[in-house]
VEXBAFI-413514 format. One record per residue (C-alpha): residue number from 1; x, y, z. Coordinates in steps of 0.1 Angstrom, whole numbers. Example, Ala and Ser with C-alpha at 12.3 -4.5 7.8 and 13.67 -1.06 7.14 Angstrom:
BEGIN
  roro     c1     c2     c3
     1    123    -45     78
     2    137    -11     71
END
This chain:
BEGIN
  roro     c1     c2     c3
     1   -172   -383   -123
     2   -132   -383   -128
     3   -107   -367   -122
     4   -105   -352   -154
     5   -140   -348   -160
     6   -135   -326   -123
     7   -111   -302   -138
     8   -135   -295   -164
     9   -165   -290   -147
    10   -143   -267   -126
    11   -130   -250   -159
    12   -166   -243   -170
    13   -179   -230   -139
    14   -161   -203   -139
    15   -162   -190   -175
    16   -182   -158   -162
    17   -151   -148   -144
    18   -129   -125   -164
    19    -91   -117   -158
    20    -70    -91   -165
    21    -30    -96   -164
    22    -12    -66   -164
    23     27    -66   -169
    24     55    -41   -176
    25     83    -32   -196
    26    116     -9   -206
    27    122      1   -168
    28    110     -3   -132
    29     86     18   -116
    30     68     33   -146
    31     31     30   -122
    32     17     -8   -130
    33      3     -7    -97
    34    -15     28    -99
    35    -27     12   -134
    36    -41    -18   -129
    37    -58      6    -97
    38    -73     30   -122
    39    -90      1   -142
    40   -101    -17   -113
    41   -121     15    -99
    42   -130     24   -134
    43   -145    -11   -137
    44   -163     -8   -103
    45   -177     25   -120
    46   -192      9   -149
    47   -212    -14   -128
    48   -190    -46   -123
    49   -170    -63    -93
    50   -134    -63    -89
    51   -106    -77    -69
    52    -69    -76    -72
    53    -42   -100    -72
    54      0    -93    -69
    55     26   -112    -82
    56     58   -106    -71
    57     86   -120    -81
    58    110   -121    -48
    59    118   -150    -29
    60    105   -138      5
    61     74   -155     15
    62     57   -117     26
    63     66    -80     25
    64     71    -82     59
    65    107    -94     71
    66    119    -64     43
    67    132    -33     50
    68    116     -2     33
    69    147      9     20
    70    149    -23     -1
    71    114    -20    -15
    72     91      8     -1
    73     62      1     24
    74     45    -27     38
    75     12    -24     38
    76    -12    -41     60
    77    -45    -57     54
    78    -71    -64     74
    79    -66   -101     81
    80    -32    -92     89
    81    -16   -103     53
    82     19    -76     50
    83     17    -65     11
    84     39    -48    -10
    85     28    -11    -14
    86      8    -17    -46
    87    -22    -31    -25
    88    -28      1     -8
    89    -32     19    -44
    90    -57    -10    -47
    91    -80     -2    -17
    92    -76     29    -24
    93    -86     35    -57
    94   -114      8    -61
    95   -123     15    -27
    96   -120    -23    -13
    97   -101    -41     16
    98    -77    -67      2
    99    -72    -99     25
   100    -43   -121     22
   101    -52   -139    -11
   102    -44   -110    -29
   103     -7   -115    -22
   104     13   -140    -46
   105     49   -141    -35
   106     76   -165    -55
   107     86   -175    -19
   108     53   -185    -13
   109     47   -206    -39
   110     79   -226    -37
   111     76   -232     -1
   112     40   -242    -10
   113     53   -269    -34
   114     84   -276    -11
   115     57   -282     13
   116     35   -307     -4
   117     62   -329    -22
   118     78   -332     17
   119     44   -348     22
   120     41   -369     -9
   121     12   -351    -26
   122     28   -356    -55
   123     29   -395    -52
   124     73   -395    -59
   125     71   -375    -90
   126    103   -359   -103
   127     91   -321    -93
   128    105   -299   -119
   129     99   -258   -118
   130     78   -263   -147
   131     43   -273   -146
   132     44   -275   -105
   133     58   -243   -101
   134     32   -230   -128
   135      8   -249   -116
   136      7   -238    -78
   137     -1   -200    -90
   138    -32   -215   -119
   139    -41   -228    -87
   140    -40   -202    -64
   141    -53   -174    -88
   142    -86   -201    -95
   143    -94   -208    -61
   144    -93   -171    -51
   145   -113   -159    -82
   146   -138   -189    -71
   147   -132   -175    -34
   148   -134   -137    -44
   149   -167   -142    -65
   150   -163   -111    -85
   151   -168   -102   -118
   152   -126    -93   -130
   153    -96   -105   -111
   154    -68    -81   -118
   155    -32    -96   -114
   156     -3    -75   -117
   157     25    -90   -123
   158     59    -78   -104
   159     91    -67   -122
   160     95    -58   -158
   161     91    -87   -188
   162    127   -100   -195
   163    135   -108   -160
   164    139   -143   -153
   165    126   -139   -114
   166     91   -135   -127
   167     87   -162   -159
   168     63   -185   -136
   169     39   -159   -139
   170     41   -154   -178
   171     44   -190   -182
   172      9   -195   -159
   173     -7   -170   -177
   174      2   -188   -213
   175    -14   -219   -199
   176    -42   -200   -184
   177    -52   -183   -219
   178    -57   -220   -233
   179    -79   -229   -203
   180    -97   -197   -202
   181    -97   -189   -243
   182   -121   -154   -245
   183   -119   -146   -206
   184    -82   -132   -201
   185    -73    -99   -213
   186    -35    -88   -213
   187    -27    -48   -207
   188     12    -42   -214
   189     24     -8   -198
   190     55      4   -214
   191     79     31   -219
   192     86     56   -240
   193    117     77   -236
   194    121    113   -256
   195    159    117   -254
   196    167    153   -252
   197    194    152   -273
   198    165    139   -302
   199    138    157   -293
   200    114    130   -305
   201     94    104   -290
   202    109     66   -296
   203     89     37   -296
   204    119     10   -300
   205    121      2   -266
   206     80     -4   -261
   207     85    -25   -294
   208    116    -44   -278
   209     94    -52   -252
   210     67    -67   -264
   211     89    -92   -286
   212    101   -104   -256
   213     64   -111   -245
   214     60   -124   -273
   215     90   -150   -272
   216     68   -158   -243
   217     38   -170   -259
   218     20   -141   -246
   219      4   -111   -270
   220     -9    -80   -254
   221    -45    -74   -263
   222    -42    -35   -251
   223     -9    -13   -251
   224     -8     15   -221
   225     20     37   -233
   226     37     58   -201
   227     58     92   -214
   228     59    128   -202
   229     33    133   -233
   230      3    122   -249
   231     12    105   -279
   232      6    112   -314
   233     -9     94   -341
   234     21     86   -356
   235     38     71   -324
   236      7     52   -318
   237      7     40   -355
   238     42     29   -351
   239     31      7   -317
   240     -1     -7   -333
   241     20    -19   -368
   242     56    -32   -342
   243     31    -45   -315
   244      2    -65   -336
   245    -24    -45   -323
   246    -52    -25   -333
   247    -44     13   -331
   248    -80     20   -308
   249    -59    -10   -286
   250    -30     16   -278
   251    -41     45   -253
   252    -15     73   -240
   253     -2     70   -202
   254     18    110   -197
   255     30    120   -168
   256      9    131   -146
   257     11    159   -113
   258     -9    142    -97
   259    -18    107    -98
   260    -54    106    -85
   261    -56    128   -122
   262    -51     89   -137
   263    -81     70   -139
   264    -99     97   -152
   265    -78    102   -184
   266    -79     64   -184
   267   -118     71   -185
   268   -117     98   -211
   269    -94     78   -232
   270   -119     50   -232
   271    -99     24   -219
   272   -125      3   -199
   273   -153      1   -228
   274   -123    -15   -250
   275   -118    -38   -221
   276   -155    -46   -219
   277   -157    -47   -255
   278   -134    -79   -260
   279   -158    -98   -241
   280   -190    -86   -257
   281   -203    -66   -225
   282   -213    -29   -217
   283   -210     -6   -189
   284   -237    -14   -160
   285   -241     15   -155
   286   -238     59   -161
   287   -207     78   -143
   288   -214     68   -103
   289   -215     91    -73
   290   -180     80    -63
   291   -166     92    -98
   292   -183    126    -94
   293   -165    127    -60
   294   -134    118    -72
   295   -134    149    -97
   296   -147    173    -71
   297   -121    160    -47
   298    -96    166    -80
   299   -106    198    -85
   300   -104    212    -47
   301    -66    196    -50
   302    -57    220    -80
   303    -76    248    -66
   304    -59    248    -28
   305    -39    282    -28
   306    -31    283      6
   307     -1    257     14
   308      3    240     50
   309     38    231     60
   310     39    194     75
   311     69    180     96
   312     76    141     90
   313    103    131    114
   314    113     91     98
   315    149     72     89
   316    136     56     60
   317    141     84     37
   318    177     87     23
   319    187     60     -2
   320    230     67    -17
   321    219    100    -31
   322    185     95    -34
   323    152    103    -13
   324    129     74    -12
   325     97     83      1
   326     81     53     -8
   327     85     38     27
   328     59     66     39
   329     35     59      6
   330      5     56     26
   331     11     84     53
   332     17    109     19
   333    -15    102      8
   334    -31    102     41
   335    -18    139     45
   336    -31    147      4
   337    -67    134     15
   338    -69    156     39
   339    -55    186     33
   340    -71    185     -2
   341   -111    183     19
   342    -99    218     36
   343    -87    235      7
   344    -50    233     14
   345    -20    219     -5
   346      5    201     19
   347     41    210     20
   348     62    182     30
   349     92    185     51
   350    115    158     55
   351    135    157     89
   352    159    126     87
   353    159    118    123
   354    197    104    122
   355    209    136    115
   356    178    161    133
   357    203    177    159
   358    189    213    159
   359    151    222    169
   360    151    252    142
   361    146    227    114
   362    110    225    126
   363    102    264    132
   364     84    266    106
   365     65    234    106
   366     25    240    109
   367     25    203    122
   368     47    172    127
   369     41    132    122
   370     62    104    139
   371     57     78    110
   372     61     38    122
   373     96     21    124
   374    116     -6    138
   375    147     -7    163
   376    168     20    178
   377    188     36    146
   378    173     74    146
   379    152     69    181
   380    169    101    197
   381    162    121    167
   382    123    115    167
   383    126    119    203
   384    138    154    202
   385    115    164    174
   386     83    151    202
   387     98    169    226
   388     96    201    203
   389     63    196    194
   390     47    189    230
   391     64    219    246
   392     56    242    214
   393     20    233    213
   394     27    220    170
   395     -1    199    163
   396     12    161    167
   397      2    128    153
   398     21     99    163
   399     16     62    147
   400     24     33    161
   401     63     39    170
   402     57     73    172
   403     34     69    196
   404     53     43    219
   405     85     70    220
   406     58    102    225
   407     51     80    260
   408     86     80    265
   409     95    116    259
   410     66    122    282
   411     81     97    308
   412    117    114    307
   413    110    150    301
   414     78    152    326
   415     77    123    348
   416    116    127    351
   417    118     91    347
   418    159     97    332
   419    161     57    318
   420    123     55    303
   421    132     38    270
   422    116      6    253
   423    129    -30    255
   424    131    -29    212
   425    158      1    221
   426    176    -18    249
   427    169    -53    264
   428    178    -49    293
   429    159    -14    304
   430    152     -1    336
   431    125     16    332
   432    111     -3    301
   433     77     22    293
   434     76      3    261
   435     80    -35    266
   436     74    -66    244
   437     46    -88    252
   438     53   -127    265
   439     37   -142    234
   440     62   -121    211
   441     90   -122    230
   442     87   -159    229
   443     82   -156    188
   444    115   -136    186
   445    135   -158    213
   446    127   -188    187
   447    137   -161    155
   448     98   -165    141
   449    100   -135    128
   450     77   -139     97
   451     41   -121    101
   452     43   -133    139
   453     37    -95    149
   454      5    -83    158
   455    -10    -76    122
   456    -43    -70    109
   457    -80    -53    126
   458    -82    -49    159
   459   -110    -29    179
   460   -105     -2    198
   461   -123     12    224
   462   -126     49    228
   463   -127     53    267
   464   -125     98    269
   465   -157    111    251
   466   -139    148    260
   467   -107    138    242
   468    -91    150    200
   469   -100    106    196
   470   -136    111    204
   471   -143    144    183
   472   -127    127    153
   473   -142     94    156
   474   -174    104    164
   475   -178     66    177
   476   -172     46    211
   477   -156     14    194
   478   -135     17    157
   479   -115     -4    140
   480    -79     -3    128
   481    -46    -20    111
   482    -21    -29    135
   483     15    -41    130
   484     40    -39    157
   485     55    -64    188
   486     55    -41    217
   487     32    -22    233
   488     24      1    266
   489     37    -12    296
   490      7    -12    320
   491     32     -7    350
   492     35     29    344
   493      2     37    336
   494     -4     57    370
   495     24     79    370
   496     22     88    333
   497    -15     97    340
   498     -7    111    372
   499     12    138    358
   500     -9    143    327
   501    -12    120    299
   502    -44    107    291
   503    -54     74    278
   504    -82     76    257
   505    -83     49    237
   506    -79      5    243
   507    -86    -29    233
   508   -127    -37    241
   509   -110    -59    270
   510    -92    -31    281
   511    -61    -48    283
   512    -40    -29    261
   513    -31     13    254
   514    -42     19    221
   515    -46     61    221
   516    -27     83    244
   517    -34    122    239
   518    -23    153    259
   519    -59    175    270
   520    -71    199    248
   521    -60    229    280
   522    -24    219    273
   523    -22    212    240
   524    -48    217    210
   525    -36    184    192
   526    -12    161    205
   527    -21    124    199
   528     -4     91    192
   529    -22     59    182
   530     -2     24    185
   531    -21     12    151
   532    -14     25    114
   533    -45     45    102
   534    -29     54     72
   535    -39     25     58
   536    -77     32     59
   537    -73     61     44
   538    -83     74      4
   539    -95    105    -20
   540   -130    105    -12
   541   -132     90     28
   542   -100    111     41
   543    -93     93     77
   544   -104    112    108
   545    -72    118    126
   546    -54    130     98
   547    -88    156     93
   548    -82    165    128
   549    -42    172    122
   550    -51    193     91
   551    -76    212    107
   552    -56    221    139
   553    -30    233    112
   554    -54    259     96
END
C-alpha cells in the first residue's frame, strides 16, 4: 500500500466520526465554552459519545506558567494536563474527565513543528506556517478522535473570528471539511447588541461576522445568537437571509441567571436534533436520568430562599476596576453544587487578602475558603482571616495553599513557633513548615517551570475514620487533582500533632500530608486538603467536602 493510498484508508476509517467546530464572534467572552458544554451533554443525552477539544490561540505551550489575572483559572486534569478554564465547563456539563489531548495550544503546535524540522522529519523542506502549521492540528485533532473513539469531537476554537492569532485553526478546519465532506458541522455563536439609546435588537454585527468567516472559506451550518433576549422572527429572518442559512438553523442564546438554565433551553429550542439531522441520524435515546437530575437540581437552585453567607479570602480578584472572579471559576461552582442539594443560595463574599486588615469583614461570614495561589503577595492577609476562623469556630475549608498556611497559622499562633512560614514565602526560613521537595526544587533551580509541578490524580489515603475527611468520604482511599511544588514538612509533624492538629489524610505510601483537620471537640469544621477538589465537582455529583462545608453552615 502507499503512502497515499495510507492517508486514504485512514480518511475512510474514520468517516463515522462526526465533528463539531464551534467559533465566536462580535466580542470576547460571550460563553463558547459553556456552549459547546451544553451540546456536548445534550448529545450524551440523546444516546451518543462525546469528547471535547480547545483551541487556543496563545503562544504558551499550557495554561500553566499564566497568571489568573491574565486569563482566569487553570484547570487541572487528571493526567496532570493544566487547561484553560473552558475544560472544567466540559467535565462538568457532559459529565467526563478530559486528559491532555483535549488541550490544543498555538505554542504547542509550533514547538511541535519546531521540533520535528530540528530533526529533519520534514527531509529539508522550506517549512512555511501554511500547510505545516495546518497540518500539525489536522493531525492532532485525527489522532485523538481515532484515540478518543467517540461518536462527536467538539473543538472550540479560542478567540473571536477576525483575529489573526487563531487563523491556523479556521484554515485546518477549511481543509478538514474537504477531507471529511458530510461529517463536520460548524456552530457560529454571535452577538447581538440592543443599544439603549435604539431600543431595538441589531443583527449588523452577527452579519459582520460571519462575512469574515466567510472570507475564510468557512460557512456556518447553525447560528447560536447570544443577547439579553430571545429573538424574534424578524431578527432571526434578518440572520437566516445576511448569514445563508436556513431560519430552523438560527436558535436564540439570552442571557441567562443562571447558566446551568443553558442546555436545557438549548434542548427545548431543538438545537441537537438539527445537529443530528445534518447527518441523517436520531436521538438514541428518550430524556435520560441525568437530564431529569439536572432539572430537579435547577429547580431546588430557584427555589432556595434561605441564603448562606460564604467568605472567600484570595488575591486574584481585582483587575483596574474590575472584579475578575474567573480565577476561582471552579471553587464558585463547587460552592453552587452544594448549597443548591441543601436548599440554600450562596452569598459570596469577597475578602481581597492584600487589603483584609480588619477581622470584622468576616463577622458575618457563615463560612470561609482559602482558595489555591502562588508566592507571598497577600500571604498575611489569608493568614489572619485562618486565624479568625480557627479561633471563632467559622466552618473552614482550605485547598491546597490554603491549607499549607492553615499549618502555619497553627504553627505560629499555637505551637508558638514565631518564624513558621514556607520556603515559597522566604528561601531562606527557619522554621520552613511548608518546604519544597528535592525533585522540584531541582526543577525550579534549572527554571523548568512548565507543568514540572505535581499535577494530575493522586491517591489519598484516609488514615482518621473519626475525622470531618472520613464522614464525607465515606471511603479509606480517594482520589484527587493536585497542582502545587511544596508540601508538609515531615519535620514538624510531632509538635504540630502534639499540640492538636490532626493528620487525617496521606499518600497510600504514607509519605506525604495530604488532609490536616482540627477535631470535631474543638472545632465543628476546620479542614485543609493540599489537592484541588473543586475540580471534581458538578450539578448533579456536588463534591463531599464542599457538602460537608455547606452543611456545617446550616
Amino acid at each position: 500500500m502507499t503512502k497515499t493510498d495510507n492517508t486514504r484508508y485512514s480518511c475512510l476509517r474514520m468517516k463515522t466520526q462526526k465533528f463539531i467546530f464551534i467559533s465566536g464572534g462580535v466580542i470576547s467572552g460571550l460563553g463558547k465554552g459553556i456552549a459547546s458544554a451544553s451540546i456536548g451533554m445534550l448529545l450524551k443525552n440523546k444516546g451518543y459519545s462525546v469528547n471535547f477539544i480547545k483551541c487556543d490561540p496563545y503562544l504558551n505551550v499550557d495554561a500553566g506558567t499564566m497568571n489568573p489575572l491574565e486569563h482566569g483559572e487553570v484547570f487541572v486534569t487528571k493526567d496532570g494536563y493544566e487547561m484553560d478554564m473552558d475544560a472544567g465547563h466540559y467535565e462538568r456539563f457532559a459529565n467526563i474527565e478530559l486528559t491532555r489531548d483535549s488541550g490544543m495550544t498555538s505554542g504547542q503546535v509550533y514547538l511541535s513543528v519546531i521540533n520535528k524540522e530540528r530533526s529533519l522529519e520534514y527531509d529539508g523542506k522550506c517549512v512555511d506556517p501554511v500547510p505545516y502549521l495546518v497540518n500539525e492540528i489536522i493531525q492532532k485533532i485525527e489522532e485523538f478522535a481515532k484515540k478518543s473513539n467517540v461518536d462527536f469531537i467538539l473543538i472550540e476554537m479560542g478567540g473571536t473570528v477576525g483575529e489573526y492569532q487563531n487563523e491556523i485553526y479556521f484554515e485546518a478546519e477549511r481543509m478538514m471539511k474537504r477531507k471529511y465532506d458530510g461529517s463536520i458541522t460548524h456552530i457560529h455563536l454571535v452577538y447581538l447588541p440592543i443599544p439603549h439609546n435604539l431600543g431595538e435588537m441589531k443583527t449588523k454585527p452577527a452579519q459582520q461576522s460571519v462575512r469574515i468567516l466567510n472570507g475564510m472559506g468557512i460557512f456556518p451550518d447553525l447560528i447560536l445568537a447570544r443577547s439579553e433576549t430571545h429573538l424574534d422572527k424578524q431578527r432571526i429572518g434578518k440572520l437566516a437571509l445576511g448569514c445563508g442559512i436556513p431560519e430552523d438553523f438560527v436558535f436564540s442564546a439570552p442571557d441567562v441567571s443562571n447558566i446551568y438554565e443553558i442546555p436545557i433551553n438549548f434542548d427545548k429550542e431543538g438545537i441537537v436534533e438539527r445537529i443530528l439531522s445534518r447527518y441523517k441520524v436520531k436521538p438514541n435515546t428518550t430524556e435520560s436520568n441525568k437530564l431529569k437530575k439536572w432539572n430537579i437540581a435547577l429547580r431546588k437552585a430557584k427555589n432556595a430562599k434561605r441564603k448562606i453567607k460564604i467568605g472567600i479570602v484570595g488575591k486574584y480578584i481585582a483587575s483596574g476596576d474590575f472584579n475578575l472572579e474567573d480565577a476561582y471559576a471552579s471553587v464558585l461552582e463547587s460552592i453552587k453544587h452544594a448549597s443548591w442539594y441543601y436548599d440554600v443560595s450562596p452569598e459570596i463574599v469577597w475578602v481581597d487578602s492584600e487589603k483584609f486588615e480588619e477581622e470584622k469583614q468576616l463577622n458575618n461570614i457563615n463560612c470561609l475558603i482559602v482558595p489555591g495561589g502562588f508566592g507571598s503577595r497577600g500571604v498575611e492577609g489569608k493568614i489572619k482571616a485562618i486565624k479568625y476562623a480557627r479561633e471563632n469556630r467559622v466552618p473552614y475549608l482550605g485547598l491546597c495553599y490554603g491549607m499549607q498556611l492553615a499549618v502555619i497559622e497553627f504553627a505560629r499562633n499555637v505551637c508558638n513557633i514565631e518564624n513558621a512560614t514556607s520556603s515559597e514565602i522566604d528561601k531562606n526560613a527557619k522554621d520552613p513548615i511548608i518546604h519544597i521537595m528535592t525533585d522540584q526544587e531541582k526543577k525550579i533551580l534549572n527554571r523548568d517551570y512548565g507543568a514540572s509541578m505535581r499535577l494530575g490524580n493522586w491517591n489519598c489515603k484516609i488514615i482518621d475514620k473519626k475525622s470531618n475527611a472520613y464522614d464525607v468520604y465515606k471511603s479509606d482511599i480517594i482520589t484527587e487533582r493536585h497542582r502545587h511544588r511544596y508540601e508538609f514538612n515531615n519535620n514538624y509533624i510531632d509538635i504540630l500533632i502534639n499540640h492538636g492538629l490532626k493528620i487525617t489524610g496521606t499518600t497510600t505510601d504514607g509519605k506525604l500530608v495530604e488532609i490536616v483537620e482540627l477535631d470535631k471537640k474543638v472545632h465543628p469544621y476546620f479542614i485543609g486538603v493540599q489537592f484541588h477538589p473543586e475540580f471534581k465537582s458538578s450539578l448533579i455529583n456536588p463534591h463531599p467536602l464542599f457538602l460537608g462545608l455547606i452543611k456545617e453552615c446550616i
